[in-house]
C-alpha positions in Angstrom: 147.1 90.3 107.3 144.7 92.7 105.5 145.7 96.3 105.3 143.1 99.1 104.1 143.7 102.2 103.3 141.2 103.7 105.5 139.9 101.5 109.3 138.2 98.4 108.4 135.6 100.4 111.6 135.0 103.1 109.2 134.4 101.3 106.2 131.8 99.4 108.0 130.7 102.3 109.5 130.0 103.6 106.0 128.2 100.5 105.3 125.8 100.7 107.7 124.3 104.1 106.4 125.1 104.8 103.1 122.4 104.6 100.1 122.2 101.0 98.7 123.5 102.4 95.4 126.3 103.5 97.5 127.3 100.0 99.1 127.4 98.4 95.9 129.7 100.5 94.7 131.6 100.2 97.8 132.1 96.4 97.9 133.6 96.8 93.9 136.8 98.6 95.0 138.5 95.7 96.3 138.4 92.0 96.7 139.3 92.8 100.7 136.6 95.3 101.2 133.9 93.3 99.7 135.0 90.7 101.8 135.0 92.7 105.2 131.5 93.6 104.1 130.2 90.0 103.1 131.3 89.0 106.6 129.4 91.5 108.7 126.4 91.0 105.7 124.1 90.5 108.4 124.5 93.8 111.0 124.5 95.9 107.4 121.6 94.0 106.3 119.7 94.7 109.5 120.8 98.7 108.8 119.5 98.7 105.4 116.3 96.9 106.2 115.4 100.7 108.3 115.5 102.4 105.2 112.8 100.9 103.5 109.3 102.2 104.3 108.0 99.0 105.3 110.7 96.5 106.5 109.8 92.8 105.8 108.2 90.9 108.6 110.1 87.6 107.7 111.8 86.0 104.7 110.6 87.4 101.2 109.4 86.2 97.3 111.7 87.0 94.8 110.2 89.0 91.9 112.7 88.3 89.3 110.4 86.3 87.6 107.1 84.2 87.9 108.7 81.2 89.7 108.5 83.4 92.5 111.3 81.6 94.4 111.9 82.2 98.3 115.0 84.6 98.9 116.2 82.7 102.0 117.9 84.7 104.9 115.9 87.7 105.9 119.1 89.3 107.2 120.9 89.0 103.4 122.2 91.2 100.8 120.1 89.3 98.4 116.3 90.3 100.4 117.8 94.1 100.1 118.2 93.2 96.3 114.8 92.2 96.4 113.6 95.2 98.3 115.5 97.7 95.9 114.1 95.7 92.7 110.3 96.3 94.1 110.7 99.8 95.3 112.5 101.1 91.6 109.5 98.9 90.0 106.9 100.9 92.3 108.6 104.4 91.1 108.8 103.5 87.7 105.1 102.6 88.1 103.6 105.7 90.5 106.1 108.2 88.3 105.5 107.1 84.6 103.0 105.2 84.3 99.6 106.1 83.5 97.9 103.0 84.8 97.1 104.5 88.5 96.8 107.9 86.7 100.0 109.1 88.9 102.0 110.8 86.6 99.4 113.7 86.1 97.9 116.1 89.4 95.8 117.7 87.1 94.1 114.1 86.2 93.1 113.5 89.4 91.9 116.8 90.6 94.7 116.9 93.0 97.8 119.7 93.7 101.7 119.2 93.4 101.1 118.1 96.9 98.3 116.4 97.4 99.5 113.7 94.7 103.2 113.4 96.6 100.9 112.5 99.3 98.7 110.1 97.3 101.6 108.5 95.6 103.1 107.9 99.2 99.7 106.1 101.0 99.8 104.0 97.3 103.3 102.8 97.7 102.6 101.9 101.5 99.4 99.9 100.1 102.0 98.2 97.9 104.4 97.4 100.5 101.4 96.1 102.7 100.1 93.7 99.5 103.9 92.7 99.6 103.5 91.5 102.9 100.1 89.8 102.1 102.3 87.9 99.6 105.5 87.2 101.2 103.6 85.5 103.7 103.8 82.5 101.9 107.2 82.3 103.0 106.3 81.8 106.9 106.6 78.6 108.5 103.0 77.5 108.6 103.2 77.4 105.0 106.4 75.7 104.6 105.7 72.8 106.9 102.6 72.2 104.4 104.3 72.2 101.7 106.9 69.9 103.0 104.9 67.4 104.3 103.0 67.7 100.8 106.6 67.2 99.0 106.7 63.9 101.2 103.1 62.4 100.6 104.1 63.1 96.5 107.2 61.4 96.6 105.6 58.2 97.8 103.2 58.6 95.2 105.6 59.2 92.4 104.3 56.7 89.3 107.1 53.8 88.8 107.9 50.5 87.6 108.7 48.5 84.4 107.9 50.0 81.1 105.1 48.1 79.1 106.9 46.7 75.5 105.2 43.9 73.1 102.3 42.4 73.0 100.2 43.6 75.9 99.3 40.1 78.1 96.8 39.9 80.9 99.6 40.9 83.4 100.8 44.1 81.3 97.3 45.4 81.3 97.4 45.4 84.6 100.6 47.2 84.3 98.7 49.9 82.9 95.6 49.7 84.8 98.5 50.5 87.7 100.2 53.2 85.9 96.9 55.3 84.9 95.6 54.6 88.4 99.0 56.1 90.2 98.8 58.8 87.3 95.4 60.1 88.7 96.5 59.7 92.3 99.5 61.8 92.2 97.4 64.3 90.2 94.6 64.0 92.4 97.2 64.3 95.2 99.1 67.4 94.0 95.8 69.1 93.4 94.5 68.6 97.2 98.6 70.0 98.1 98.4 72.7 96.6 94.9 73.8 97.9 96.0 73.1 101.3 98.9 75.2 101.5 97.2 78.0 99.7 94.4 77.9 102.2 97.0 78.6 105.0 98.7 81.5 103.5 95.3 82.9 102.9 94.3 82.5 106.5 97.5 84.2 107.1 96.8 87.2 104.4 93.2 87.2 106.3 94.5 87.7 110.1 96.7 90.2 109.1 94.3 92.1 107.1 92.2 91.9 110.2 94.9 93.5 112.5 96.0 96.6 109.9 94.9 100.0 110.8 92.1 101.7 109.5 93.7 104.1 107.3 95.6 101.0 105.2 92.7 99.6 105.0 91.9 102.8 103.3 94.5 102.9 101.4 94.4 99.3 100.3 90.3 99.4 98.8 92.1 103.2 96.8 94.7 101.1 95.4 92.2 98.2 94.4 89.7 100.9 92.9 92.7 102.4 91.0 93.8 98.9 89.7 89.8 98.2 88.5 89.7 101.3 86.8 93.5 101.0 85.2 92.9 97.4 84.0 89.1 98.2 82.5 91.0 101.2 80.2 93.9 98.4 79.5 90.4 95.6 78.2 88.8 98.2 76.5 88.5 96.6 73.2 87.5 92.9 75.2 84.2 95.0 77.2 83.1 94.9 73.4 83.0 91.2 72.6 82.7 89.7 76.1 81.6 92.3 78.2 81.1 89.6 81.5 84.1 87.2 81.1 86.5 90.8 80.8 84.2 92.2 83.9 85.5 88.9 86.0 89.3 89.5 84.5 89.0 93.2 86.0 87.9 92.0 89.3 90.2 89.4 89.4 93.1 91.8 89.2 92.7 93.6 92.1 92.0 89.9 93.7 95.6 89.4 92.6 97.2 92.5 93.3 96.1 92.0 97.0 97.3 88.5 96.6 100.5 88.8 94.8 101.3 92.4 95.6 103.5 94.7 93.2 104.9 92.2 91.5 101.4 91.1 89.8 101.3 94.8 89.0 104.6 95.0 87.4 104.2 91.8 85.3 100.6 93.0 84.3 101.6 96.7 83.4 105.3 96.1 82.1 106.0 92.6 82.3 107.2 91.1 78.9 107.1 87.1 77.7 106.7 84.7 80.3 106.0 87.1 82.9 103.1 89.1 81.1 101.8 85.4 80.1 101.9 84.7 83.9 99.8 87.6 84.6 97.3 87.4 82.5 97.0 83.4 83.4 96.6 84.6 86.6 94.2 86.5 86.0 91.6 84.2 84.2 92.5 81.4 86.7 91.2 83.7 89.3 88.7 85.3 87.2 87.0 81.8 87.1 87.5 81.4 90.7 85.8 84.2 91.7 82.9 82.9 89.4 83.1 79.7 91.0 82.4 81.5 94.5 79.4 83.5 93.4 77.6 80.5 92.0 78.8 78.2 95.4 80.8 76.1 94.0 82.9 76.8 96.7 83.4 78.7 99.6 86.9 80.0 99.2 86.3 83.6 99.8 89.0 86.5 98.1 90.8 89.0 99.9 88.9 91.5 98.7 85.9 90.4 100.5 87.8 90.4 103.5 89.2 93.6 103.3 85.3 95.4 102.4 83.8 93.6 105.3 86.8 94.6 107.7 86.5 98.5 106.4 82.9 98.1 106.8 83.3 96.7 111.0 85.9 100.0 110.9 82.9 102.4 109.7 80.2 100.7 111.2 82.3 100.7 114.9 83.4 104.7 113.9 79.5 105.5 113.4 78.4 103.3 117.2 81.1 105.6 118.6 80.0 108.9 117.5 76.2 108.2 117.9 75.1 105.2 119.2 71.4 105.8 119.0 71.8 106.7 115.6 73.0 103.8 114.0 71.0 100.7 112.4 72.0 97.8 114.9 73.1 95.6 111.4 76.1 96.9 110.2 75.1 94.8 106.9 73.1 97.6 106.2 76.0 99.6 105.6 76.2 99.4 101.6 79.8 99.3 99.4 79.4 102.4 97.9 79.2 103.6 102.1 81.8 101.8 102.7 84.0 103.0 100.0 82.8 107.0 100.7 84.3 106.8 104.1 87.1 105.7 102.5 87.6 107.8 100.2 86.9 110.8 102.9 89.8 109.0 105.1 92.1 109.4 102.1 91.5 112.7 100.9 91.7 114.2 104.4 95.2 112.7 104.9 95.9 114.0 101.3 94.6 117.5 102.3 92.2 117.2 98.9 88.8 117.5 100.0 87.5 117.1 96.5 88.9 113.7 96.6 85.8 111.4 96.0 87.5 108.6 94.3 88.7 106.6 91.1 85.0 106.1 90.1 84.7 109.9 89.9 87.4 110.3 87.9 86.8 110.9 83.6 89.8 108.8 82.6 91.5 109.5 79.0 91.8 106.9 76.5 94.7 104.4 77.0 97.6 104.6 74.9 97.5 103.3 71.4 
């Protein structure tokens, strides 16, 4: 039998509130208390998931490095680990980091308080572009991809390797061969658009049902990443002033896409994780190029999010005067849209002056 020195209750007791810091430390004193914790790792997991200011709405991407991998269990010490490794990345980024211009109240025009206040509603639009991501996780997804794993396995290029001299029958051999080669490519290509189609419905409905002041919040943070990321390709504007315009673009495309983590790897990641980023950001760059030309009619996220902002505004406007407004709401421009916005933002902020990152005079980047 296992003796403590204090009730195995009150150790778990302690468990369930302390700080995460705290319950790592905890589970290092002994082998039997880490293992009185690992076995009740799901009712302390469900604990620690209230402290985080937006709990996860299902199973979570790991950010540990660009493979992205699904953390399984959302009841499990390792989607706290996750949690705790985004939030410290979101701190480190909103507290010393010049990128969102968050380290400095005089900067943006703001008080002491008025940017405690504006770093908050920017760490909730993070959490919120978390969810957009993690979404990928949700069973809709999975069942694509599965069934896509399936179809690729069948189509996975076999048989007897071609040696000598190359008769009638080994040409055929590699008539075969190429032929499978540019199926399975053909087929992994079609798999992998498919199941990214259904986690961007996904990141669409659930764009559709936030509130209006994250939708706010969301279009601030995208603004704030343009802006950061046009100081960061400076020295590109110069030499290809419309391929580095579709590369700023694309970044808030993949911030809303991939959530902090694309902002972490873009603004501190190192090696294979800042080539991932970048990557990621031509691949989408062209994308969005593709879109505006029709090419295809994969629309972003971003798009989704102006137009739902824009219902918001244009349903806000009906409701205050309806024989005031234009019966198209398409007349409602961007730069509307995005005043409203930023008049939602700097009344929650209690900064009246607030009109923006647009309005801002940045300082040179770093050297």
């Amino acid at each position: 039998m296992t003796s403590y020195r204090v009730s195995p209750e009150l150790i778990l007791d302690i468990a369930d509130h302390c700080d995460r810091a705290t319950l790592s430390t905890l589970m290092q004193t002994s082998k039997a208390v880490n293992a009185l914790i690992s076995q009740n790792e799901r009712s302390i997991a469900i604990a620690k998931l209230k402290t985080f200011l937006l709990p996860p709405l299902g199973e979570i991407l790991s950010s540990e490095d660009e493979r992205r991998c699904r953390v399984t269990g959302k009841h499990s010490f390792a989607t706290i680990q996750e949690l705790d490794l985004r939030e410290r990345r979101m701190g480190s980024i909103l507290d010393n980091s010049g990128f969102l211009l968050t380290d400095n109240a005089k900067t943006l025009g703001m008080t002491d308080d008025s940017l405690r206040k504006f770093k908050a509603g920017l760490k909730r639009a993070l959490y919120i572009t978390d969810r957009l991501a993690d979404l990928e996780t949700r069973p809709e997804v999975q069942r694509v991809q599965h069934r896509i794993t399936r179809r690729l396995s069948s189509l996975q290029v076999g048989g007897d390797s071609v040696t000598g001299d190359v008769d009638e029958d080994a040409t055929d051999k590699i008539d075969a061969f190429d032929q499978g080669v540019m199926l399975q490519h053909d087929a992994e290509a079609e798999a992998q658009h498919s199941a990214i189609m259904v986690h961007r419905s996904l990141q669409f409905d659930m764009i559709h049902e936030l509130a209006t002041l994250d939708l706010a919040w969301l279009l601030t943070l995208g603004e704030g990443a343009i802006k950061g990321c046009t100081r960061y390709f400076e020295k590109m504007f110069e030499s290809d002033p419309t391929g580095t315009q579709y590369k700023v673009v694309a970044f808030k495309e993949e911030l809303l896409r991939k959530g902090s983590f694309i902002l972490w790897a873009f603004v501190r990641g190192v090696g294979s994780m800042d080539a991932f980023a970048r990557n990621s950001i031509k691949q989408t760059g062209e994308e969005i190029m593709g879109f505006e030309i029709g090419q295809h009619h994969n629309c972003g996220l971003s798009l989704i999010l102006h137009q739902e902002m824009r219902q918001r505004v244009y349903d806000q406007l009906q409701r205050n005067d309806p024989l005031s407004v234009d019966e198209d709401q398409e007349a409602l421009s961007p730069a509307k849209v995005m005043a409203e916005a930023h008049h939602m933002i700097g009344t929650e902020i209690g900064c009246k002056s607030w009109h923006g990152y647009s309005n801002i005079v940045y300082p040179p980047p770093e050297e």
